[in-house]
DRENDO-1510 file (C-alpha; in Angstrom, 1 decimal, always signed):
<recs>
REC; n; res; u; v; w
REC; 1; UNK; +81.0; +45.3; -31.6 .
REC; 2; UNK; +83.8; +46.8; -30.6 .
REC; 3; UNK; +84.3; +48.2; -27.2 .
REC; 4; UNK; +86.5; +51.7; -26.2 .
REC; 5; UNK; +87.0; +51.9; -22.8 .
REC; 6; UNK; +89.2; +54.5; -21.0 .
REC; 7; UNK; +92.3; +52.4; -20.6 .
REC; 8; UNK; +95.7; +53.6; -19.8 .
REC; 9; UNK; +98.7; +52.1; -21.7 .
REC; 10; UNK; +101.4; +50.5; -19.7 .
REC; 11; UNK; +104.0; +53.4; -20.1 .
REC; 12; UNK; +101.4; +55.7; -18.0 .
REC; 13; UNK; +101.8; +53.4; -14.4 .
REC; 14; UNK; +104.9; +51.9; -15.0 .
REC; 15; UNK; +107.0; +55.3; -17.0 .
REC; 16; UNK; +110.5; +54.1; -16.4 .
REC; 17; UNK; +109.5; +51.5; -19.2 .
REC; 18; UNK; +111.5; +50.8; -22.3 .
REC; 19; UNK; +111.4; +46.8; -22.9 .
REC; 20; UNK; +108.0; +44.8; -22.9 .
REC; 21; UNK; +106.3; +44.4; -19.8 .
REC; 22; UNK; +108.0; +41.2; -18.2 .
REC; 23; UNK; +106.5; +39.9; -14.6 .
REC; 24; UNK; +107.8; +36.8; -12.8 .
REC; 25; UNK; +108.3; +35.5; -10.2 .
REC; 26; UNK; +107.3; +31.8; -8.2 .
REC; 27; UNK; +104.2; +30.2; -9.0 .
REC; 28; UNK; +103.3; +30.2; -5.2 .
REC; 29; UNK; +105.4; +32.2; -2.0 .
REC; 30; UNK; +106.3; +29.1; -0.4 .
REC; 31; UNK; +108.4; +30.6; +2.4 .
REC; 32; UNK; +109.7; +33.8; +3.1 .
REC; 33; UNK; +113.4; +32.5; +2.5 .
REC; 34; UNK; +112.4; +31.2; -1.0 .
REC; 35; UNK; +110.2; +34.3; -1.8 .
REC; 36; UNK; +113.4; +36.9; -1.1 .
REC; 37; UNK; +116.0; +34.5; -2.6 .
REC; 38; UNK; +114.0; +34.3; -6.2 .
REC; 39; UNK; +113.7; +38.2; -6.0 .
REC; 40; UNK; +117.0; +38.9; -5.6 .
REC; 41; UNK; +118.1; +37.0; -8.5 .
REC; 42; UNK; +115.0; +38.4; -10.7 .
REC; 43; UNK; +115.8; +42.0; -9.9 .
REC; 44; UNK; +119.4; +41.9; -11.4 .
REC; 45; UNK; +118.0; +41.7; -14.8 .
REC; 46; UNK; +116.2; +45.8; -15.6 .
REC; 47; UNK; +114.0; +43.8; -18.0 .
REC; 48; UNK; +111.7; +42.7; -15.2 .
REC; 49; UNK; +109.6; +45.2; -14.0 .
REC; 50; UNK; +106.7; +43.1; -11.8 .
REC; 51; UNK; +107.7; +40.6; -8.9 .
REC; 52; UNK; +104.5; +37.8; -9.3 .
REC; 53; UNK; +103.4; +35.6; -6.0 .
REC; 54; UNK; +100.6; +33.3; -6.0 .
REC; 55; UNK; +99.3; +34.1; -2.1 .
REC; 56; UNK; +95.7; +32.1; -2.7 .
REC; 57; UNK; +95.8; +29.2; -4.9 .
REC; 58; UNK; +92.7; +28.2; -6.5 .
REC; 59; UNK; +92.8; +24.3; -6.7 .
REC; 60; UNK; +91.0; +22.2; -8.6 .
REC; 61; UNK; +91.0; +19.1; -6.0 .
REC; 62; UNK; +91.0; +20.0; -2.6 .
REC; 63; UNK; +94.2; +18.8; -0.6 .
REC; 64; UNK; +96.5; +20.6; -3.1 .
REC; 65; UNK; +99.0; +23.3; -1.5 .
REC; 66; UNK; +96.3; +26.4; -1.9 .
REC; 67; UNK; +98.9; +28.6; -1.0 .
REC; 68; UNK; +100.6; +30.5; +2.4 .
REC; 69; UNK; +97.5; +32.8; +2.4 .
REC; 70; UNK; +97.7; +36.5; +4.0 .
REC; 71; UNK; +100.9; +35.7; +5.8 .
REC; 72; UNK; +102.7; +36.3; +2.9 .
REC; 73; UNK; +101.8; +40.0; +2.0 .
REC; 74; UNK; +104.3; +41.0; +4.7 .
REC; 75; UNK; +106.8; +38.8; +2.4 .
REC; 76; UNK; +106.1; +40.9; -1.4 .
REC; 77; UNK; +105.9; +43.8; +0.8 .
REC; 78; UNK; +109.9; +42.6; +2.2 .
REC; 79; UNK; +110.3; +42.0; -1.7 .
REC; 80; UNK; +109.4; +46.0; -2.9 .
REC; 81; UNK; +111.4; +47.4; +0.5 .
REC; 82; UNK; +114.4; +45.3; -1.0 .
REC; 83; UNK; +114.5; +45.2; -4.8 .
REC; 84; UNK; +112.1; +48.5; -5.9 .
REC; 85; UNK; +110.2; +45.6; -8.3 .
REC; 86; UNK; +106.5; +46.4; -8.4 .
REC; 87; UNK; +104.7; +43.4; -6.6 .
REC; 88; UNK; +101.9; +41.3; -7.7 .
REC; 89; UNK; +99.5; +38.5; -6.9 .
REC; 90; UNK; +95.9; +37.2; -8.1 .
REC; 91; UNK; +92.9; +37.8; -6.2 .
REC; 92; UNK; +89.6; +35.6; -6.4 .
REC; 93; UNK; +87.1; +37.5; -3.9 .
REC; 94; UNK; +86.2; +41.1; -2.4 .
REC; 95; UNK; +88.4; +40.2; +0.4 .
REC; 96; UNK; +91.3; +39.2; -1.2 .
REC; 97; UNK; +91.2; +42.8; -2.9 .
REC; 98; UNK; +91.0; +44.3; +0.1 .
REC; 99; UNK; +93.9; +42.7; +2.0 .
REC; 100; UNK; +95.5; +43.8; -1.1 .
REC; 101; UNK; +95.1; +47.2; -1.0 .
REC; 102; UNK; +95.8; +47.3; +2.5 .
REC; 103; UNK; +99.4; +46.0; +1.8 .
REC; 104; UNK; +100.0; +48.2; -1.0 .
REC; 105; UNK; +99.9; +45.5; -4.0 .
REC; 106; UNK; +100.6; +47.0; -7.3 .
REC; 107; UNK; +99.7; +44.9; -9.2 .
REC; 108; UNK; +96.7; +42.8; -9.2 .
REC; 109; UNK; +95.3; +40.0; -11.5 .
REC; 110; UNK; +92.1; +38.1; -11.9 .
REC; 111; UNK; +92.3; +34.4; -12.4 .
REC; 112; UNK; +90.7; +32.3; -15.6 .
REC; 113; UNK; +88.4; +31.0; -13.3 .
REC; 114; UNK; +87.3; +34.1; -11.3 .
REC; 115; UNK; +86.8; +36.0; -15.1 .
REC; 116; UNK; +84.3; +33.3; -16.0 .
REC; 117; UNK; +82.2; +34.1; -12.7 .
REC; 118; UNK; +80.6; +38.1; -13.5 .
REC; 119; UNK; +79.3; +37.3; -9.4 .
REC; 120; UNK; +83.0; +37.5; -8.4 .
REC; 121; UNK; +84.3; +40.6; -11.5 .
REC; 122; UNK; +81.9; +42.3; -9.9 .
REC; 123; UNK; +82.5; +42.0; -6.1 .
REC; 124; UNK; +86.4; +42.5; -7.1 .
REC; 125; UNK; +85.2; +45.6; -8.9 .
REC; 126; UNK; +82.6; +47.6; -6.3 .
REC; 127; UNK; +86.0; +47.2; -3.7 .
REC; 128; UNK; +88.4; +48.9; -6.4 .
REC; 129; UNK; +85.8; +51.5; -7.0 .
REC; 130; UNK; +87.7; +55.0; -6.6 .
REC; 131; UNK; +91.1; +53.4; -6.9 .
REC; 132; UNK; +94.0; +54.2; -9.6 .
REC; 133; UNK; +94.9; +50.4; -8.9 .
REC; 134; UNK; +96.5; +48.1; -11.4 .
REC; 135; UNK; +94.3; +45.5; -12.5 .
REC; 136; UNK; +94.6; +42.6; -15.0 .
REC; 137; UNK; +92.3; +40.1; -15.9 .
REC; 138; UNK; +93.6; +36.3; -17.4 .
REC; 139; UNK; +91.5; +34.7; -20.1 .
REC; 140; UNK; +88.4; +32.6; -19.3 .
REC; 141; UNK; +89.1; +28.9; -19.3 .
REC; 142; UNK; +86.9; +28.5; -22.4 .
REC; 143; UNK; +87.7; +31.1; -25.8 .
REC; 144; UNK; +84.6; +33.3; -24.8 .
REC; 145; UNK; +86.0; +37.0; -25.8 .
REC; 146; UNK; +83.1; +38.4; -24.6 .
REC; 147; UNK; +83.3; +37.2; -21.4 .
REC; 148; UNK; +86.6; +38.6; -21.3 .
REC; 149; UNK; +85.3; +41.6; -22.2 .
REC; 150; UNK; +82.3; +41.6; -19.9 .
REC; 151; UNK; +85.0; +41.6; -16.6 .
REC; 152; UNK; +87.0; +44.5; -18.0 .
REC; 153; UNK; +84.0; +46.5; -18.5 .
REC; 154; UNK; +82.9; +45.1; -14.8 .
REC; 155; UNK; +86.0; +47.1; -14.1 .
REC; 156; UNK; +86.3; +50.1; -16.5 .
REC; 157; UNK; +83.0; +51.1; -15.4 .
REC; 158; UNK; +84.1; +51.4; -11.4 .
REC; 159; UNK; +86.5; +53.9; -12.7 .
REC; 160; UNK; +89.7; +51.5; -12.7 .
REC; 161; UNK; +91.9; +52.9; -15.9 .
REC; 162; UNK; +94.9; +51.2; -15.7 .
REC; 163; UNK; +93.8; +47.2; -17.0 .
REC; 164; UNK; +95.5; +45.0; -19.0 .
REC; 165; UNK; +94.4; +41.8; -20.5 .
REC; 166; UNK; +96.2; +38.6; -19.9 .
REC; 167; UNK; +96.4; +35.8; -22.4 .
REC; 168; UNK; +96.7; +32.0; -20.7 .
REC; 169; UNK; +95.2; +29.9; -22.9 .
REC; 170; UNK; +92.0; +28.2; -22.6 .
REC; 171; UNK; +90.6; +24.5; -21.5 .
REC; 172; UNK; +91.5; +22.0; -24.5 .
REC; 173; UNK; +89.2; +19.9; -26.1 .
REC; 174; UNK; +91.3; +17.4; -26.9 .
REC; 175; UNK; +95.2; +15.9; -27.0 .
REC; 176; UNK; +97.3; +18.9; -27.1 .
REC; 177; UNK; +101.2; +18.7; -26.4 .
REC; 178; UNK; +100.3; +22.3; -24.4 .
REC; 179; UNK; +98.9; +22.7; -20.9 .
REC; 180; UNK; +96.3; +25.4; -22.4 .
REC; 181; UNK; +95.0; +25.5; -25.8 .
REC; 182; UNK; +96.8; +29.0; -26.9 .
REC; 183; UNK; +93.7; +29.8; -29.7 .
REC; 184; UNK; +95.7; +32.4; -30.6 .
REC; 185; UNK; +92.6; +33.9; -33.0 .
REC; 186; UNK; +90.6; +34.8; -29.7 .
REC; 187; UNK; +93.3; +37.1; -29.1 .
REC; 188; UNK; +93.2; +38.6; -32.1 .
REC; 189; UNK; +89.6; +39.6; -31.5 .
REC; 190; UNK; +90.2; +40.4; -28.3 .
REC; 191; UNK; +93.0; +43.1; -30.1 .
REC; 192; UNK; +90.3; +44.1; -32.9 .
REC; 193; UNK; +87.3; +44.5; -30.0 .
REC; 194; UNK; +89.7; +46.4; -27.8 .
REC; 195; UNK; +92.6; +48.0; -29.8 .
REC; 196; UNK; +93.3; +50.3; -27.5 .
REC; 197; UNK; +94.0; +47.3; -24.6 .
REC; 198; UNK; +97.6; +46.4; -23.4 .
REC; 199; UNK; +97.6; +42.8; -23.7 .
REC; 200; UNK; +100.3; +40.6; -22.4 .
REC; 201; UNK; +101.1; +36.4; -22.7 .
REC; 202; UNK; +101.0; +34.2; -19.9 .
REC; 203; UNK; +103.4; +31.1; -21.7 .
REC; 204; UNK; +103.7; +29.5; -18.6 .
REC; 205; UNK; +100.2; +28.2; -17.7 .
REC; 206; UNK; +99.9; +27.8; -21.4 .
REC; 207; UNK; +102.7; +25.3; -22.4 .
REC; 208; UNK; +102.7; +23.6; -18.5 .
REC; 209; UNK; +106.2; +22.7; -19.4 .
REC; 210; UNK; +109.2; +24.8; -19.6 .
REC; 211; UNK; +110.5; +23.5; -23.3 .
REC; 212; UNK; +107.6; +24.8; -24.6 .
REC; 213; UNK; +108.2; +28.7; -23.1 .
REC; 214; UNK; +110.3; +30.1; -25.6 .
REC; 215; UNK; +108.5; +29.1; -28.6 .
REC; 216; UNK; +105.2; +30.5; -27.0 .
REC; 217; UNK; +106.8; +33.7; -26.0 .
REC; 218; UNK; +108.1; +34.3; -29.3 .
REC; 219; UNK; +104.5; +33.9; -30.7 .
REC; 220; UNK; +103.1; +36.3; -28.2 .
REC; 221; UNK; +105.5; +38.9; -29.7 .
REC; 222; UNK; +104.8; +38.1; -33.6 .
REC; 223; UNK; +101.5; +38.8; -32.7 .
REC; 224; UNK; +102.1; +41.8; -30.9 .
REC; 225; UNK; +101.4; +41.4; -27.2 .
REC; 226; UNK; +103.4; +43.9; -25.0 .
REC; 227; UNK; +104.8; +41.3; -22.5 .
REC; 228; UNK; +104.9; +38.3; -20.3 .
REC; 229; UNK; +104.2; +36.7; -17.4 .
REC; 230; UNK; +106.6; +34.2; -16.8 .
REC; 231; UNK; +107.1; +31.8; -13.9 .
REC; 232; UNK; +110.1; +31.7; -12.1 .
REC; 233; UNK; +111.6; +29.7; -8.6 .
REC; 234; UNK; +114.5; +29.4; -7.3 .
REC; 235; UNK; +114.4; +25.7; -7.1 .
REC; 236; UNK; +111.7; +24.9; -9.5 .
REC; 237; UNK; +112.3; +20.8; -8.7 .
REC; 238; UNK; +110.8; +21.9; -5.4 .
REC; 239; UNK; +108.4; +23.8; -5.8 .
REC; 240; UNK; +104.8; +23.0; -4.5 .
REC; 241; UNK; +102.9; +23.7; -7.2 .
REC; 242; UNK; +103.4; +23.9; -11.4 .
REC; 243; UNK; +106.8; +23.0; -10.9 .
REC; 244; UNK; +107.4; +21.8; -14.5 .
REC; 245; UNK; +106.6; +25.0; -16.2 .
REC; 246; UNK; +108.8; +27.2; -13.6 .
REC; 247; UNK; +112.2; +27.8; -14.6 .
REC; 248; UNK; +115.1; +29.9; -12.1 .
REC; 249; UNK; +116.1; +33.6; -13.0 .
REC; 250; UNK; +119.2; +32.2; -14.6 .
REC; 251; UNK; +117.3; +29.9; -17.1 .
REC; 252; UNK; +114.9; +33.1; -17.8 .
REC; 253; UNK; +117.2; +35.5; -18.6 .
REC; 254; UNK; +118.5; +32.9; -21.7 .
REC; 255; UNK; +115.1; +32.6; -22.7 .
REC; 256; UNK; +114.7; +36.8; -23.0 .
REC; 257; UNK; +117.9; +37.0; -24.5 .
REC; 258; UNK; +116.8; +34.3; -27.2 .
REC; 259; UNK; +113.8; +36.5; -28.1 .
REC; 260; UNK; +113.3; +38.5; -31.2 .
REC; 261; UNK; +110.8; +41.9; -29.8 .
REC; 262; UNK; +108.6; +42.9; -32.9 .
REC; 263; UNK; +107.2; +46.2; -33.5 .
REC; 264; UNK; +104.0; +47.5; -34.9 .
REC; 265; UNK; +105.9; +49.8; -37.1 .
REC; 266; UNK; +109.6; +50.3; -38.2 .
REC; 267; UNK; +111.2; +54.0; -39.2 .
REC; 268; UNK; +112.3; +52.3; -42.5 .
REC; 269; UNK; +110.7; +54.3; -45.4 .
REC; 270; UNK; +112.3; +51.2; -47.8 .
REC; 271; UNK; +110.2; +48.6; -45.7 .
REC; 272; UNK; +107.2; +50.7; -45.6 .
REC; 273; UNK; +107.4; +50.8; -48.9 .
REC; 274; UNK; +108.1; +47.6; -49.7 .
REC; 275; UNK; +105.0; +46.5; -46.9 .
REC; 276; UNK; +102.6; +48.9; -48.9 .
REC; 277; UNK; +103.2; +47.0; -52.1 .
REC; 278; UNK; +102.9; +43.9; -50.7 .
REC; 279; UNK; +99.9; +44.2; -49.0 .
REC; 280; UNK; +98.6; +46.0; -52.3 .
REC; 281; UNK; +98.8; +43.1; -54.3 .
REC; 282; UNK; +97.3; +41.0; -51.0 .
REC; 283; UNK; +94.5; +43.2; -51.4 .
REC; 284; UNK; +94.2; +42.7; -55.3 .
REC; 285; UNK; +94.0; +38.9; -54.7 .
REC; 286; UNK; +91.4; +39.0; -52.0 .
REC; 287; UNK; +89.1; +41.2; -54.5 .
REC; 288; UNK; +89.3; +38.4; -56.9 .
REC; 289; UNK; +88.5; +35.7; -53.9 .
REC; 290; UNK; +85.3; +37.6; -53.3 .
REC; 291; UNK; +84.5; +37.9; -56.9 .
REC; 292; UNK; +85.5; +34.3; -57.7 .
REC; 293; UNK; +83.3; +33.1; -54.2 .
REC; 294; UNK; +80.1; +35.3; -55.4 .
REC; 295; UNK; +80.6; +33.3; -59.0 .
REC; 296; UNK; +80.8; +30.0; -57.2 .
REC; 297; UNK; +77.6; +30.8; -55.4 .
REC; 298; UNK; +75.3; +31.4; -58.7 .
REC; 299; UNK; +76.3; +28.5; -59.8 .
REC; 300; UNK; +75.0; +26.8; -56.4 .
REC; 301; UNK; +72.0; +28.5; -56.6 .
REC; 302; UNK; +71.4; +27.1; -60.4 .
REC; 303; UNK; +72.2; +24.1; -58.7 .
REC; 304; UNK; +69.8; +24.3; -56.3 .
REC; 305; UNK; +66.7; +25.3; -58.9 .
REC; 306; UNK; +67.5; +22.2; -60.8 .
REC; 307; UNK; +67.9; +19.8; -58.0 .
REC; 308; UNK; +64.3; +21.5; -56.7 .
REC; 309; UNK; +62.5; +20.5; -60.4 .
REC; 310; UNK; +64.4; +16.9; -59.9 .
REC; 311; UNK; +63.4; +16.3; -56.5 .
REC; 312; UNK; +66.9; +15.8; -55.3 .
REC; 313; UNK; +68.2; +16.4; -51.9 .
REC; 314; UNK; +70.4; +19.7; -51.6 .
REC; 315; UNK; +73.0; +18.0; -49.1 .
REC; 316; UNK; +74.7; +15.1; -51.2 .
REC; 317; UNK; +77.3; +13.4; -48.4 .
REC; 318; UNK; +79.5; +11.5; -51.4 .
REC; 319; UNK; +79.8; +14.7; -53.7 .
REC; 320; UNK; +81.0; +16.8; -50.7 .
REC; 321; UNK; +83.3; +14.1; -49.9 .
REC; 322; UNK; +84.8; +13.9; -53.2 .
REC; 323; UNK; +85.2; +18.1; -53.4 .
REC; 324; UNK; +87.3; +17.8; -50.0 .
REC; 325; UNK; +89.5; +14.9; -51.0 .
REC; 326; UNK; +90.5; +17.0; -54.4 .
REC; 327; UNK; +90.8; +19.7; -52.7 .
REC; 328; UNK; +92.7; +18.4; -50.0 .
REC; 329; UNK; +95.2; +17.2; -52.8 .
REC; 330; UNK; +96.1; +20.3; -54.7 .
REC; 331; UNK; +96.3; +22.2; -51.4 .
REC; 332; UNK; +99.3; +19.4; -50.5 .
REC; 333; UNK; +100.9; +19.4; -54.4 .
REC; 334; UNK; +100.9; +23.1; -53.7 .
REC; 335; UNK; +102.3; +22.5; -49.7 .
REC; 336; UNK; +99.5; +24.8; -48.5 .
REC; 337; UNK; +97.7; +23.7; -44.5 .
REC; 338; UNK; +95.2; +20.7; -45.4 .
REC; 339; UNK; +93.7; +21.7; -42.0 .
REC; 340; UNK; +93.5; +25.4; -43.4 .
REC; 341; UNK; +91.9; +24.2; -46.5 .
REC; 342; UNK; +89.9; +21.9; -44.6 .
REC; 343; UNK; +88.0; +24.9; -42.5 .
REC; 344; UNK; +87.8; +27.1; -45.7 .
REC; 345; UNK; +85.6; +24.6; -47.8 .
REC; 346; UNK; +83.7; +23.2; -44.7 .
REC; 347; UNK; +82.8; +27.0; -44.8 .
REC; 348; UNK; +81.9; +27.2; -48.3 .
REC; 349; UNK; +80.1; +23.9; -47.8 .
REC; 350; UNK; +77.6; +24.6; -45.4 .
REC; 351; UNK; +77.1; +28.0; -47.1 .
REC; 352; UNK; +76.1; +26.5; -49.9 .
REC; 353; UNK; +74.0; +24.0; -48.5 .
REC; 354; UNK; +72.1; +27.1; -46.6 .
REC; 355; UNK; +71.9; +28.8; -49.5 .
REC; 356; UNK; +70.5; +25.3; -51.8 .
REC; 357; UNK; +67.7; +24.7; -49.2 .
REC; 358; UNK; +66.8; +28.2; -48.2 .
REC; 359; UNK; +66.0; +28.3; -52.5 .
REC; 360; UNK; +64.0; +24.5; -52.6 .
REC; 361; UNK; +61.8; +26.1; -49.9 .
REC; 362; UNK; +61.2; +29.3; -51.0 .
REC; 363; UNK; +57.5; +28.1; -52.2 .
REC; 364; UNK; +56.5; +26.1; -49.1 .
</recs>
């Protein structure tokens, strides 16, 4: 189900807008010197709109650097005096909020970790209650959209408006050359759920490395997100916390000017028209899928009313392997995703296994 909450787009807080929404900033304030010296450099460049300090670091291990704490509000509060750049850091408890709002914040965002807890949404949220304040809320650490929703309803419903989701990645299962697993298809449920949701891409805590940034930006905007968080120091080789995925303002601003911003729509009536037929003819094609799929299925169920008056098992492990290796063949003569193909007849598969054994026990 689909869920329409009163949500402001990003263009209502932040009017001056005309780019995607870019934040950055240090992983962690290490120092008041370090905090003003990456600023200055960020704010040269109009496309960033958000100056982003980690003030409390949650840690996984304790002993890590867990950040300068309150001390450095006075800091981001130096940084808006001195630049005009909204300013923003994450908060994981009630009081965190509210030493927030006491130092004027703009901008505040809700860790992976602290969206996976509705205890902790829901403390953040009964302290914003009444306030036009910023908020946006990071990805669980495991692809659960509706726990992603959950927080920003947490949130919609103590009258906060102005919310935007933030994309991270989530928790891999296995070897991954990224940080964070991007599962880019949560997203897209996460858009189809909540259409009406600014969503922006965090490629920093997903690719843990800074070769990997641009390539996961540019994905962000294929898809359609409407910006990025991106980590910047101005000495990332020094810095005390994710320094491999930090880059300085002068390395970011090659990465932006490498990116290609998509649209949702273009004010060419030749490529709308061209995109109409196209996606005619996709639709064609996926009328015959369906029509082909409920043909395959008839013959599964003769299947399985013969293998009933036989006797026979309806799972049969050496026919299902042979269907995947053929398949798995003409998918690569015809250089289509084996993986792609793989997940498509696993579907059908266990479908059709459902449907074989639902039949041979319809008379017990």
């Amino acid at each position: 189900m689909g869920s329409q909450l009163d949500i402001q787009p990003i263009s209502h807080w932040l009017p001056k807008i005309d780019n995607p929404l870019l934040i950055s900033g240090p992983c962690s304030l290490e120092s008041e010197e370090q905090t003003m010296a990456t600023a200055i450099e960020l704010a040269k460049d109009k496309r960033v709109f958000v100056y982003r300090g980690g003030i409390w670091k949650p840690r996984t291990r304790p002993g890590s650097f867990e950040g300068m704490g309150s001390i450095a509000l006075g800091w981001l509060k130096n940084v808006k005096e001195e630049t005009g750049l909204l300013i923003g850091t994450e908060v994981a408890n009630a009081q965190h909020v509210e030493e927030c709002l006491k130092a004027g914040v703009d901008v505040m965002w809700i860790g992976a970790r602290s969206t996976a807890s509705p205890f902790v949404v829901q403390e953040i949220a009964d302290v914003l209650k009444g306030t036009d304040q910023i908020v946006m809320v990071k990805n669980p650490v495991n692809p659960d959209v509706q726990l992603w929703i959950g927080a920003l309803e947490r949130l919609s419903q103590a009258g906060l408006k102005n919310l935007v989701a933030i994309h991270r990645g989530f928790t891999p299962f296995g070897e991954s050359k990224y940080r964070n697993y991007p599962s880019w298809k949560t997203v897209i449920e996460l858009r189809q759920l909540m259409p009406n949701l600014p969503i922006i891409c965090d490629p920093s805590h997903i690719s843990g490395k800074r070769e990997f940034l641009f390539e996961i930006s540019q994905k962000a905007f294929d898809i359609g997100l409407e910006g990025l968080m991106l980590e910047s120091h101005i000495n990332p080789s020094c810095a005390l916390s994710d320094k491999d995925q930090q880059v300085t303002p002068a390395e970011l601003f090659k990465i932006l000017d490498k990116l290609v911003i998509k649209y949702t729509s273009s004010n060419d009536p030749l490529f709308e028209n061209m995109l109409d037929t196209l996606r005619s003819r996709i639709d064609g094609i996926d009328h015959e899928i369906i029509e082909i799929l409920a043909s395959r299925m008839e013959i599964v169920k003769q299947i399985a009313m013969y293998k009933k008056e036989n006797k026979v098992t309806a799972l049969q492990i050496s026919r299902w392997t042979q269907i995947l290796e053929d398949r798995l063949g003409i998918a690569r003569k015809l250089n289509l995703d084996e993986t792609f193909i793989k997940i498509i007849f696993q579907l059908i598969h266990e479908d059709s296994v459902r449907q074989q054994t639902e039949i041979m026990d319809s008379d017990l």
